[in-house]
C-alpha positions in Angstrom: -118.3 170.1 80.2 -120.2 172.6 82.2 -123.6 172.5 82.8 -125.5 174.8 80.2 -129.1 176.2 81.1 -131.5 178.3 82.8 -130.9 177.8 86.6 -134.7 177.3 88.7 -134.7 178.7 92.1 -138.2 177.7 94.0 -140.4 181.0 93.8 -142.8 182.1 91.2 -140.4 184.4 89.3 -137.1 182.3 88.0 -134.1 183.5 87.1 -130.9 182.6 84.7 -127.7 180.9 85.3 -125.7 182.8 88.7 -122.9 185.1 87.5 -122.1 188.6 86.8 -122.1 189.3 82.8 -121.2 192.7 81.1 -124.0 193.2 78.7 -121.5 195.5 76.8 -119.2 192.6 75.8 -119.3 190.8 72.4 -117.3 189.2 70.1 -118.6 190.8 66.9 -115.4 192.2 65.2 -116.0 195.7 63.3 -118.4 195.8 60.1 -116.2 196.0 56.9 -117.9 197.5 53.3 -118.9 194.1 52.2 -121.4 194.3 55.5 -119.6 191.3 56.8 -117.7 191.0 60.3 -114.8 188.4 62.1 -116.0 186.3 65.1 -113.9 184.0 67.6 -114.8 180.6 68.0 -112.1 179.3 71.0 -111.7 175.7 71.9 -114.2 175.0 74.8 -114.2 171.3 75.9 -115.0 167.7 74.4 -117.9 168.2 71.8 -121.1 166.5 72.2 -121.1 165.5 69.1 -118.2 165.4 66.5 -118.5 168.4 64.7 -116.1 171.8 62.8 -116.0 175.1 63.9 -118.2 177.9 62.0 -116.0 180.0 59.9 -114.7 183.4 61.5 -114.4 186.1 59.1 -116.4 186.9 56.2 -119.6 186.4 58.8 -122.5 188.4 57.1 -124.0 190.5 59.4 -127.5 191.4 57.3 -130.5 189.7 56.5 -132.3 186.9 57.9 -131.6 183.4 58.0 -134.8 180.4 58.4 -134.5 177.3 60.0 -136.8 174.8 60.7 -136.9 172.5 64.0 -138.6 169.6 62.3 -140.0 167.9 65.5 -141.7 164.9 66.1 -144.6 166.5 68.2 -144.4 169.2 64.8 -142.3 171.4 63.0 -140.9 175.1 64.2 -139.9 177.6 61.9 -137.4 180.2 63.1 -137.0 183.5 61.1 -132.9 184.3 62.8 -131.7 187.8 62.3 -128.0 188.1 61.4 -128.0 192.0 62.4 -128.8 191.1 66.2 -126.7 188.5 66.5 -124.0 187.8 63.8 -122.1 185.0 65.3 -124.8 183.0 67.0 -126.4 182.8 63.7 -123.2 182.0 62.2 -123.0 179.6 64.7 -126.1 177.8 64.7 -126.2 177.9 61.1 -123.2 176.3 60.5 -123.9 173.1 63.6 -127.9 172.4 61.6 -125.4 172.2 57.7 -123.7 169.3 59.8 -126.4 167.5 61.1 -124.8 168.5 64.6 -129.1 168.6 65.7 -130.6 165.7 63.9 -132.1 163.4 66.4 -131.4 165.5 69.5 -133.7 165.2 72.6 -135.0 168.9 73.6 -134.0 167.7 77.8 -135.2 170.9 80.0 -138.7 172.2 79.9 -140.0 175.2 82.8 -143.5 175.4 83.0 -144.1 178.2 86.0 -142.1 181.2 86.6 -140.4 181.0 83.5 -141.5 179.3 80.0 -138.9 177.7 78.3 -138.0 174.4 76.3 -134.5 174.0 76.1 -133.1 172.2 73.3 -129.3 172.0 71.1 -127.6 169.0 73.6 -126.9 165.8 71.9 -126.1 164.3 75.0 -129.3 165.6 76.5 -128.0 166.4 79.9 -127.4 169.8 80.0 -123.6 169.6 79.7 -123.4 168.8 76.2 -121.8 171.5 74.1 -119.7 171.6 70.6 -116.6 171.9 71.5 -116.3 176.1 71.2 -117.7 179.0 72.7 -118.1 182.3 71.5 -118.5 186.0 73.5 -122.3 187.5 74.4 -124.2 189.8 71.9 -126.7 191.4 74.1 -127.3 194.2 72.3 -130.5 193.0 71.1 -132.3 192.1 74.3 -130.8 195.4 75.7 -132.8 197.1 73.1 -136.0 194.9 74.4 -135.3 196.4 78.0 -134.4 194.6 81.2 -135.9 191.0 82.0 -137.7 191.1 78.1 -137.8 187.8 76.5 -141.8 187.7 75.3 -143.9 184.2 73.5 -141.4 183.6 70.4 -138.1 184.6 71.3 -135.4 182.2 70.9 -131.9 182.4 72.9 -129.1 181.1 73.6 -128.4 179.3 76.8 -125.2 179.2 78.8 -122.9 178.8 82.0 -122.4 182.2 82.3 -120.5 184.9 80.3 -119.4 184.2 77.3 -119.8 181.2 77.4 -122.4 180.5 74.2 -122.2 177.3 72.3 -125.3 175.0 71.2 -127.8 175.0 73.9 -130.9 177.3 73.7 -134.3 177.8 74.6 -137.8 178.3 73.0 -139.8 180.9 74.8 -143.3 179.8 74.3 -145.5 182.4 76.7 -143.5 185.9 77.8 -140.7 185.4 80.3 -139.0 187.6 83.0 -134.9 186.5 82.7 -132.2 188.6 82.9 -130.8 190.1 80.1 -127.9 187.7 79.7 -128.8 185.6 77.0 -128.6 185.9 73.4 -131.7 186.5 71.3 -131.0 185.5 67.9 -134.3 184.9 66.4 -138.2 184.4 66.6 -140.9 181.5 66.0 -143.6 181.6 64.1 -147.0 180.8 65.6 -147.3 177.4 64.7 -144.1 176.7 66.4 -145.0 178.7 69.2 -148.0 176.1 69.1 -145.9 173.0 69.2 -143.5 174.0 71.9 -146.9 174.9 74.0 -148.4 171.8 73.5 -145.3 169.7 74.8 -145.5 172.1 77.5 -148.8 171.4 78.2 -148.1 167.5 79.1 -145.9 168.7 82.0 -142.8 167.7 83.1 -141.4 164.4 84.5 -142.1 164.2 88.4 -138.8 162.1 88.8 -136.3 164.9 87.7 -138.7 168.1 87.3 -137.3 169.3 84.1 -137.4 166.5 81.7 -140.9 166.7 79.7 -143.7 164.1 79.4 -143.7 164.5 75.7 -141.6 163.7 73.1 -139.9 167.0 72.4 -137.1 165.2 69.8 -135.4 166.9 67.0 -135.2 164.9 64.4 -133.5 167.4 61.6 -133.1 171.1 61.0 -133.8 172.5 57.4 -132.2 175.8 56.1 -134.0 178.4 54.1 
């Protein structure tokens, strides 16, 4: 399983995972009249954590979707928007119906440079993934303008192109990355609260990612 997350380099301003992306790829199919669109889920490894594939066609592509990241330092709410990013959301959707984040350990936290807790790894080493991957949808932090991903946003992590599956990151104070990750969503305050305060406590001097605090999800609830 490769190795899924935001690569540190030692200066002030950090940057993403090495690797030449086309922010023009995607693998949102065409809309039909029912405002619904296919996506492509291929085989990508041993999953983390037994788990299905999402479903590929009939993937809505309006509205919003709500989940909360019920925490033991607190709960996040995340208001997901199906429009920016179809298949991520049909994705992460569909792993929190099967439990695939209950109890997962949020394992990478960047407190300088960049300001991220990365969570979405049951095996909580970074290499964890589901078993699929799915194709970039950039179009959305395009739109935001190079290096954009402010206090709230919510991404997806990876190993490079297309290679999305369950890890992502909470962006609790605005971050300069390039634009190569999928932003699918948004916290609200409180959440942007809790992730802050885990942030605050540091991060283990052994490994220098790992945080102090507990940063454990213990369920995900839908709507």
């Amino acid at each position: 399983m490769r190795k899924t997350a935001l690569a540190l380099i030692p200066v002030a301003a950090l940057i993403a995972l090495a690797g030449c992306t086309d922010a023009n790829q995607s693998n949102t199919g065409p809309v039909d009249a029912a405002g619904t669109t296919t996506c492509e889920y291929p085989p990508a490894g041993s999953p983390a954590k037994a788990v299905d594939p999402p479903p590929t066609s009939g993937v809505p592509t309006q509205g919003t979707v709500t989940a909360t990241l019920n925490l033991t330092a607190g709960d996040i709410t995340i208001t997901m928007d199906r429009s920016k990013a179809p298949c991520t959301v049909n994705s992460f959707v569909s792993l929190a119906e099967q439990g695939y984040f209950d109890d997962t350990v949020c394992h990478r936290l960047t407190d300088y440079g960049i300001f991220v807790l990365q969570c979405g790894d049951p095996s909580a080493t970074g290499r964890g993934g589901p078993g699929y991957s799915y194709a970039d949808e950039l179009e959305a932090i395009k739109s935001m303008g190079k290096g954009a991903y402010p206090t709230g946003t919510v991404a997806m992590a990876n190993a490079g192109r297309d290679t999305n599956g369950s890890q992502f990151f909470l962006v609790y104070a605005d971050s300069q990355l390039d634009p190569l990750y999928n932003v699918f969503g948004v916290m609200d305050q409180a959440g942007i609260d809790v992730v802050g305060g885990i942030a605050a406590q540091g991060v283990d001097a052994g490994d220098g990612t790992s945080p102090i605090a507990e940063a454990k999800i213990t369920s995900v609830t839908l709507g």
